[in-house]
N, C-alpha and C positions, 0 to 999 in steps of 0.2 A: 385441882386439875381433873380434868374428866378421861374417862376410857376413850379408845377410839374405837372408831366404827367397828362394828365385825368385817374378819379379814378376808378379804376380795376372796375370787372362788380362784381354785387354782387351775383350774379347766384353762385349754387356748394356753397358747406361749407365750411367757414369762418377758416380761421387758428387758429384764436383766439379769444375764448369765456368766458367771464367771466359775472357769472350770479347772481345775488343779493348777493355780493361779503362785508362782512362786519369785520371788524376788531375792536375792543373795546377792550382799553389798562385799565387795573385794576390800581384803586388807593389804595394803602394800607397806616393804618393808625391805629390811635386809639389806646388803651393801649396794647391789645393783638396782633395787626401788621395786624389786618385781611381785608379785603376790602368793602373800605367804598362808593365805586361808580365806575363811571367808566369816559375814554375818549373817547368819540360817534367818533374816526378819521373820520371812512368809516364804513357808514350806511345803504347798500344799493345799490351797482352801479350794473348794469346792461350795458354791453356794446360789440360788435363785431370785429375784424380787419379783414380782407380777405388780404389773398396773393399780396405783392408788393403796399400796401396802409399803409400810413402815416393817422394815428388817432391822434389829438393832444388835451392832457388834458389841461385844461387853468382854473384858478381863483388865487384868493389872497393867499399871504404865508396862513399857515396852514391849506387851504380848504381840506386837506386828499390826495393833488392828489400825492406827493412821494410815501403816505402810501400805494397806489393804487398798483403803479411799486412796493414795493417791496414784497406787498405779492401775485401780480404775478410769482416773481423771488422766491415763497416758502421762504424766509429769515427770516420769524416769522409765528408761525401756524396762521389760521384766524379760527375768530368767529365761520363765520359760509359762506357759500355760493358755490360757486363752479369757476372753471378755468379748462378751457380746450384747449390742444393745440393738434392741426390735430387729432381731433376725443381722442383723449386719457385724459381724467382728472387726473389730476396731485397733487390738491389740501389735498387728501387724502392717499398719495401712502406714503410710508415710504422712510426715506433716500437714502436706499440701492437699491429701483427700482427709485430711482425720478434722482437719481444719470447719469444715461447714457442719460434722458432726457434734462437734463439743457444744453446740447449743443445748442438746437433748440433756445434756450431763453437766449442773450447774454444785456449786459448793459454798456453804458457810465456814470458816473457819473458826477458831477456838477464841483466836482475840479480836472484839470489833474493832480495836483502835489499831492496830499494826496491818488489818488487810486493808486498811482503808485509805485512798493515798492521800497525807493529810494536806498538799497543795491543787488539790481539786475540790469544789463545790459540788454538792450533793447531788446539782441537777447535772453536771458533768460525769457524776461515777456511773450514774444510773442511765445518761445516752449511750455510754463506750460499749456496752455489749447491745442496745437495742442499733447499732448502726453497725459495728461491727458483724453482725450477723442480717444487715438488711430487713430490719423487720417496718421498718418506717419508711418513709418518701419523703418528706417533707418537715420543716421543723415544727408545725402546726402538728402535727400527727406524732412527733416526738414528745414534744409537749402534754400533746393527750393521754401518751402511751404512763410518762413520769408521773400525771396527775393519776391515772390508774393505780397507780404502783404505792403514789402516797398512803393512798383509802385503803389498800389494801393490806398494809405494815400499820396501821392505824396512825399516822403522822399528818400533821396540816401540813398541807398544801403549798405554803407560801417558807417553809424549811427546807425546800430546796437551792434555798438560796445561799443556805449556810455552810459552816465547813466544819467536817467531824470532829474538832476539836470543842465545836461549841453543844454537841450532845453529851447526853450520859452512856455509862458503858450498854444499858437497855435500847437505847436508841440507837445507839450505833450499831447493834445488833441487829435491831429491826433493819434498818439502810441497810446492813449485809443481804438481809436476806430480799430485800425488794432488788440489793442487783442482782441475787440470782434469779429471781422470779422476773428481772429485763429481758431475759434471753428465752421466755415461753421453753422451759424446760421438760421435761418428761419425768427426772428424775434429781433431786437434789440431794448431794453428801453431807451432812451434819458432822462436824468433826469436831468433837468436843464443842459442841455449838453453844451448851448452857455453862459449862462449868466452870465460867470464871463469871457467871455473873451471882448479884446474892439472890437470895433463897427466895423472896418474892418477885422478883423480878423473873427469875426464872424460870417461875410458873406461868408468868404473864406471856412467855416467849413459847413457852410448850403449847398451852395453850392456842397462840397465833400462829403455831408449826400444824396441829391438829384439825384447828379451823380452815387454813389455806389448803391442804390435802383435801379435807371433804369438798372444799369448793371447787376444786382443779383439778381433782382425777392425780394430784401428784403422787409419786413414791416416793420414800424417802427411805438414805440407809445412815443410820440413828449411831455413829461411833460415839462410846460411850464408858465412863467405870464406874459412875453413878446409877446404880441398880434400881433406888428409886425412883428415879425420873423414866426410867424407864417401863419400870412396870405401869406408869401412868397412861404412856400413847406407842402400843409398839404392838404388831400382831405377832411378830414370830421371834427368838431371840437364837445368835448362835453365839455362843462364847469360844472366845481363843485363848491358848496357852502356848506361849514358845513358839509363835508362828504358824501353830494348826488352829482348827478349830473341833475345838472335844465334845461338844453338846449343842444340839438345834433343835428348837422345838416352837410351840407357838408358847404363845406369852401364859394361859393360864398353866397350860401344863409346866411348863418349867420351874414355874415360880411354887405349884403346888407338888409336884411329883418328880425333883432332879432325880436324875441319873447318872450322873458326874460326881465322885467326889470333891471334884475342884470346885461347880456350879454348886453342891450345900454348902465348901466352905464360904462360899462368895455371898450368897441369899443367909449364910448366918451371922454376917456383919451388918447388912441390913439395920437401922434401926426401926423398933418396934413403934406405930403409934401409942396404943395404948401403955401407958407405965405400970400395969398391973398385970403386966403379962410377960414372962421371963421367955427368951428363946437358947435354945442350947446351941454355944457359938463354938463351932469347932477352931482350934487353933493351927493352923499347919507350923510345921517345924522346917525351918531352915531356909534360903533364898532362892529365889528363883534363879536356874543354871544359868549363864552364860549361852546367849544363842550361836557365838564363835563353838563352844563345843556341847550343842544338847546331848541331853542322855542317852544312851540305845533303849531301845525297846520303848514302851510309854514314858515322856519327855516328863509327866508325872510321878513317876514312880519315888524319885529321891525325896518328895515332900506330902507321898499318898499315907493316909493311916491303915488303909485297906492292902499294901504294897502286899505279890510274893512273888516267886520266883519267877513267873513268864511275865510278868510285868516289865520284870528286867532285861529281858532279851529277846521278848516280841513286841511288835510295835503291836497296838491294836486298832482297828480298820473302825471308821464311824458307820455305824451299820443301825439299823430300825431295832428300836426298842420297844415299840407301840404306836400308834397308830400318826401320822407325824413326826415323831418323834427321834430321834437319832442319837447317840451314844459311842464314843469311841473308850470304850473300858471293856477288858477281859471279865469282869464282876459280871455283866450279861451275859455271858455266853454258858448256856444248861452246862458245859461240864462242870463249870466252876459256883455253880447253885448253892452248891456245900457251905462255901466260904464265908464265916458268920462276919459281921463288922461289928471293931472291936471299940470299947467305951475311947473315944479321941475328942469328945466334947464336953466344955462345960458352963453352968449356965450363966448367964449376965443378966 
């Protein structure tokens, strides 16, 4: 796998904005059916993409970060917060105006074979968004558009004739991603897009994700718990815990200089290429809360090594820790300078 480009400049407005973006899923219950609490998914996130750069979300199953992608892609009302793509917010807008926008905002899914409908033929999946959004006249021009589309997913030409049952899960992947790239996108969601395929194959898909960005100016936001693959093609990384997210930073820095005790225990499961080089893997103790009732204060703190008393009862604010760089941990803050961190690692 190769790096990708250096990350676009951040000068000029962001393509994509989403700003204290929170979603909270209702429990119902009780004799009368009515709601008896809630689920905190996404509590909170605050985050940017700019033109032709690769954001990748990263933490443990259920930290919220699908929850994130899909109420980007409007697929359930949210809470509360806002989403904005090239200047226009979308979060608010009814079906019928949100309608002609959803082109700019395309998505790969996690499994090629379940988003793909297996009673339609290849060259059928990949018409439905170029006509649905008017991008053709003519079936001549449709034709052209699919044959485009083939070269571009590296597939012959004459496979569109087939049906997603007659690919592999690599291929069928690739077909996801030519129908998103049907609808001349701006910006594509990756939502667990590699992680069920195997190990080579999945670099052959990164890869093809890294190559089609350079060629089309795309952005791409990279959901992910595979840290690896990530450090491969991502300029900036924010990781979430519990529906926030506790650490943003661009790719080298994160990966060389966390800030986050959550983000070292995460890069210390990493595995190492070289076999002769030991890394010290921190172990966190206990599970992750329940987002029905997070902790007070840092949603970390029940499973931090560094844990102390304002941990517990003050939430802490994701604030700059250096130069890009952002950090939502009391450990940064000069009063707390003092605070030595104490041996919670060991080595594999």
């Amino acid at each position: 796998m190769t790096h990708p480009v250096s990350q676009p400049s951040a000068s000029g407005k962001p393509l994509l904005e989403v700003n204290d973006l929170k979603k909270h899923f209702p429990i119902t219950g009780g004799f009368f059916g009515g709601v008896v609490g809630n689920v905190y998914a996404v509590d909170g996130v605050s985050f940017s993409i700019a033109r032709g750069e690769t954001l990748s979300l990263v933490g443990e199953s259920g930290c919220g970060k699908s929850t994130v992608g899909k109420a980007i892609l409007r697929l359930f009302p949210l809470t509360s917060g806002q989403v904005v793509i090239d200047g226009q917010r979308i979060d608010d807008l009814s079906a019928a105006r949100l309608r002609p926008l959803r082109r700019a905002i395309q998505v790969v899914f996690q499994d090629p074979y379940s988003s793909l409908n297996p009673r339609m033929r290849v060259r059928d999946i990949l018409a439905e968004p170029i006509i649905n959004f008017g991008l053709a006249r003519s079936r001549a021009e449709i034709d052209e558009r699919i044959a485009g589309l083939m070269d571009k997913v590296r597939l012959p030409r004459d496979a569109v004739n087939r049906w997603p049952h007659e690919f592999s899960g690599g291929q069928r992947q690739r077909i996801g991603i030519a129908r998103a790239l049907a609808a001349d996108p701006d910006l594509i969601i990756c939502d667990e897009a590699v992680s069920a395929l195997d190990v080579s194959v999945k670099a052959q898909i990164v890869n093809l994700l890294q190559d089609l960005q350079n060629e089309l100016g795309l952005a791409l936001l990279f959901i992910s718990h595979d840290l690896a693959v990530v450090e491969h093609m991502t300029h900036r990384v924010a990781v979430m815990y519990l529906g926030k997210i506790v650490e943003l930073a661009p790719r080298r820095e994160i990966f060389a200089h966390p800030r986050h005790p959550y983000t070292e225990a995460l890069l210390s499961a990493v595995p190492v290429p070289d076999p002769e080089t030991t890394r010290e893997r921190i172990i966190l103790k206990g599970d992750v809360p329940s987002p029905i009732r997070p902790p007070s204060g840092c949603r970390f703190h029940t499973r931090c090594p560094y844990v102390f008393d304002r941990c517990r009862s003050e939430e802490p604010d994701l604030k700059p820790t250096g130069e890009g760089h952002l950090a939502a941990c009391h450990l940064h803050d000069p009063a707390e300078a003092h605070r030595a961190k104490p041996a919670a690692s060991v080595p594999v």
